[in-house]
N, C-alpha and C positions, 0 to 999 in steps of 0.2 A: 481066223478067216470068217469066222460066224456073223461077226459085226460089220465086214463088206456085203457079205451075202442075204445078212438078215433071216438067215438059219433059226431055228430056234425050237429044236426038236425033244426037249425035253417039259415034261408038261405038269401040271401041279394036280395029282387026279382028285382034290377039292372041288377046286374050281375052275380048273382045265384054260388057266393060264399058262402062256407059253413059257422059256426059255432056254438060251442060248448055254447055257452051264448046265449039270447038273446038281453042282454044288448051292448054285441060285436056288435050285428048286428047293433044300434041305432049309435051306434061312427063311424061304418065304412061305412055309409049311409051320412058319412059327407063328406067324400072324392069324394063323386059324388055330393051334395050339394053346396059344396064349404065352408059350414058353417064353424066358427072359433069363437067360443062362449067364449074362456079364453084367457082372455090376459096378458101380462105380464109388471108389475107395471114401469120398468127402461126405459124399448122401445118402450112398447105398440104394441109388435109383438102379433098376434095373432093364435091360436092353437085351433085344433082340440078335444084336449083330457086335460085334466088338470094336469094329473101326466105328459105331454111334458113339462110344464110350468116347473116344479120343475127342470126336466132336462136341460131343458133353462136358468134356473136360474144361475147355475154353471157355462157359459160361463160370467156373471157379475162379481162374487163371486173369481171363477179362481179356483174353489176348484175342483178335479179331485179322485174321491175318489176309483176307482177301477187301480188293476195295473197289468204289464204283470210280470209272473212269470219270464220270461225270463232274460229280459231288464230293467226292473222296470218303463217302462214307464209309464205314467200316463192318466186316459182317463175320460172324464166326462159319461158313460154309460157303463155297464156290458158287453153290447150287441156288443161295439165296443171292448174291450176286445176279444171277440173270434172271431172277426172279423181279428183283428191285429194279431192272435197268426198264422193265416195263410200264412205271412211275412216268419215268422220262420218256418214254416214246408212244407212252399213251395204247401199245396194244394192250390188246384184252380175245386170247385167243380161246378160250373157251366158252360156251354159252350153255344156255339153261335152257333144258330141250323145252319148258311149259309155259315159260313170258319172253326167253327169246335175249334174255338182260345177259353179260357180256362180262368176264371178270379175267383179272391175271395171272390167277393163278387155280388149276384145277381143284384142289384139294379145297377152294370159296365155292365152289360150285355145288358140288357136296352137302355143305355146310346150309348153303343158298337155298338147296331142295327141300330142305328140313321146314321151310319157312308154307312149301304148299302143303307137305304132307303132314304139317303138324308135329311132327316127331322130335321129343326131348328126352334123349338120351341118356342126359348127365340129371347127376341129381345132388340136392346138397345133406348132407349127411345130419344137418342139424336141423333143418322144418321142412324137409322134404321136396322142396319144390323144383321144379326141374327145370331143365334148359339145353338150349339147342346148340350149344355147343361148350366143351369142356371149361376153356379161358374165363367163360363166363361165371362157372360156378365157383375158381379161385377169386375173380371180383366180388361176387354175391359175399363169399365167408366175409370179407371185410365189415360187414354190415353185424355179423355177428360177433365177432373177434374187436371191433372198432377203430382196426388198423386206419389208417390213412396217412400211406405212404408219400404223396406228393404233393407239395406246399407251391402256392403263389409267390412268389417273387415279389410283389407288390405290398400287401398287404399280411403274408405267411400262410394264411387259410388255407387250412390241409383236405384233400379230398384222399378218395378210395380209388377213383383212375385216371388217367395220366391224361386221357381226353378232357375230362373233368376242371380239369384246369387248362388250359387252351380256351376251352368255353367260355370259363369263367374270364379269363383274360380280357376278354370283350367287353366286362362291365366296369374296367378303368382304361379303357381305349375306347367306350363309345364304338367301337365296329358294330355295324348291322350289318352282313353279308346276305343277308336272307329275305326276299322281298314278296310283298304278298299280288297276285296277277292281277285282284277286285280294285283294291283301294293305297294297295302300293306300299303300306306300312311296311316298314323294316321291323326286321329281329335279328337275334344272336345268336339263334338254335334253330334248324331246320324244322325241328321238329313241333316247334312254337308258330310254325308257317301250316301246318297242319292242323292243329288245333285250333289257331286261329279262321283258319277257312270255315272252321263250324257254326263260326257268329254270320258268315253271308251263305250258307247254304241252311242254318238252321239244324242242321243234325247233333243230335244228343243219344247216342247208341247206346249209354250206359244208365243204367235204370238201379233205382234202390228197390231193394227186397222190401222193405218195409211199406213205403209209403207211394211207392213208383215213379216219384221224380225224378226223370229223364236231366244225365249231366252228359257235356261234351267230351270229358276228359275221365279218365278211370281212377284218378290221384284225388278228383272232388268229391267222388262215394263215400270211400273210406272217410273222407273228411266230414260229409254229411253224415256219416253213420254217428257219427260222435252224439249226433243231437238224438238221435232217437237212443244210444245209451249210458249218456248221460257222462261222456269220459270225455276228460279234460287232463289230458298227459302232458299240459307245456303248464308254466308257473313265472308272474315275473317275480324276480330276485328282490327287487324292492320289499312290494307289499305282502307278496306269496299266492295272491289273486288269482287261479287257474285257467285255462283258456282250451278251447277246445282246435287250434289252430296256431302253427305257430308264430303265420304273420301277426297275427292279433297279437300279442307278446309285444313285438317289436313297434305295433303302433301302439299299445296300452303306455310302454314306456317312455311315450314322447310326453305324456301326461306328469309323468314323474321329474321329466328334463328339462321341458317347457318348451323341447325343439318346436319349432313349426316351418317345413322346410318346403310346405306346398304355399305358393302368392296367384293372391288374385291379380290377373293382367291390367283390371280397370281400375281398381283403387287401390292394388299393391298391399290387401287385408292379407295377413298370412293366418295358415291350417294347420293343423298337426297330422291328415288327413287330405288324400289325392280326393277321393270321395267328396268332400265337405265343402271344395272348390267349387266342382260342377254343381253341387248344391246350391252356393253362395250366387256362382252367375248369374243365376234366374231371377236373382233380385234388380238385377241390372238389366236380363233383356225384358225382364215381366213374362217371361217365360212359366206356365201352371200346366204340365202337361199330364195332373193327375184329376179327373173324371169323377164327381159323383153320378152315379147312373140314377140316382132317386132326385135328387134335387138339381145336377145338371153344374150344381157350383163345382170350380177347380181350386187346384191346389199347386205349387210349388213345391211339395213334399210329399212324400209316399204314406208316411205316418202317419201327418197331417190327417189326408185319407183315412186310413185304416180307425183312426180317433172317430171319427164320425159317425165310417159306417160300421163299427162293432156290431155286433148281429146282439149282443145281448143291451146295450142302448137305442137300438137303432130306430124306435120312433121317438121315445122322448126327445132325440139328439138335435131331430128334422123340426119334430114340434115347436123344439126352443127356439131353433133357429127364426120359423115364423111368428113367436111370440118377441120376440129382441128385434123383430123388423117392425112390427106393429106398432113398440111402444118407440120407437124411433120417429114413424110418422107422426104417430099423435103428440109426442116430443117437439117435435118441430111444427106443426100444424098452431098447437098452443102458443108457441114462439111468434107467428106469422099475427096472431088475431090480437094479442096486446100489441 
């Protein structure tokens, strides 16, 4: 009658949660406990409650006995069932009492909080580093372990999670789902739609300990860090040639292939290099958008520049330059008088 009346006068004196049983209260005295009295026979995982074990059982067994009316998907628990039918009807009935953002299931919410308060709970047992929720640290071991359990279709390219591939999916389907508000480019990853917003706002948050240049991305530090010590971890197979980067690897070895897969649009010159394109254009628009500030002459190359103005050349370099103009004129002046 307890569950008409919504009775529930037994109480957990932890944490002075209700319930309607008394026997509720013994099971759910285990989660402050820590106790895990049943186990299960294949793994010897252990459980709180014992009807968990049965439901545990099914992830052995692969038997999934409840299904969406929808989709007909298949689910090992009832519970995830109307869990999932939420997918399809788009609610989202819990929210996040601090940005107000909306999820379907409580137990994200949770998870969701960890993200203002900072808090990483889980930790990896092999370099320590932590994270805000458990699932993620069984993804992280892969990285140590070199598992990579799910393979592309396509091509076979095995990754470490299952989204992981999805994404990649995108780069033999050409999908861009992802558009940028400024300039409207497409991507394949949302979160290349964020980093990319830092080339039109200009933000660079991540700063090197060393040298203090400021990068947009936390993934090109580490990569910068190389050059301040001196570590070159990638190597091509060819020559043995090391590289501090492991796209460099892959464009070093066009060298070796002869690929050249980047064309010029005006004369159809091929690159081995995307780089080397925009390089080549500027001979076609006359495009010199590089600056000496001492002599005022430009450049179509950044080099070019830096050739010039070396600090430890830098006035013979000028000097030469108005000596090679001189003997030019008087070159020519002698020309004009015979």
């Amino acid at each position: 009658m307890r569950t008409h009346t919504g009775e529930k006068p037994f109480k957990c004196d932890v944490c002075k949660r209700s319930f309607n049983n008394k026997s509720n209260v013994a099971i759910h005295m285990r989660t402050h406990t820590g106790e895990k009295p049943f186990k299960c026979d294949f793994c010897k995982r252990n459980f709180n409650q014992k009807s968990n074990i049965a439901i545990h059982m099914r992830t052995h067994t692969g038997e999934k006995p409840f299904k969406c009316d929808v989709c007909k998907r298949n689910f090992y628990q009832k519970s995830n069932v109307a869990i999932y039918m939420r997918t399809h009807t788009g609610e989202k009935p819990f929210k996040c009492d601090v940005c107000k953002r909306s999820f379907n299931q409580k137990s994200n919410v949770a998870i969701h909080m960890r993200t203002h308060t900072g808090e990483k709970p889980f930790k990896c047992d092999v370099c320590k580093r932590s994270f805000n929720q458990k699932s993620n640290v069984a993804i992280h071991m892969r990285t140590h372990i070199g598992e990579k359990p799910f393979k592309c279709d396509v091509c076979k390219r095995s990754f470490n999670q299952k989204s992981n591939v999805a994404i990649y999916m995108r780069t033999h389907t050409g999908e861009k789902p992802f558009k940028c508000d400024v300039c409207k480019r497409s991507f394949n990853q949302k979160s290349n739609v964020a980093i990319h917003m830092s080339t039109h706002t200009g933000e660079k948050p991540f700063k090197c300990d060393v040298c203090k240049r400021s990068f947009n991305q936390k993934s090109n530090v580490a990569i910068h860090m190389r050059i301040h010590s001196g570590e070159k971890p990638f190597k091509c197979d060819v020559c043995y040639r090391s590289f501090n980067n492991k796209s460099n690897v892959a464009r070093h070895l066009r060298t070796h292939t002869g690929e050249k897969p980047f064309k010029c649009d005006v004369c159809k010159r091929s690159f081995n290099n995307k780089s080397n394109v925009a390089r080549h254009l500027r001979t076609h628009t006359g495009e010199k958008p590089f600056k000496c500030d001492v002599c005022k002459r430009s450049f179509n190359q950044k080099k070019t520049l830096a050739i010039l103005v070396n600090k430890s050349k830098f006035i013979p370099l000028h000097f030469e330059h108005a000596v090679v103009k001189k003997r030019k004129k008087k070159k020519f002046a002698s020309r004009r008088i015979c």
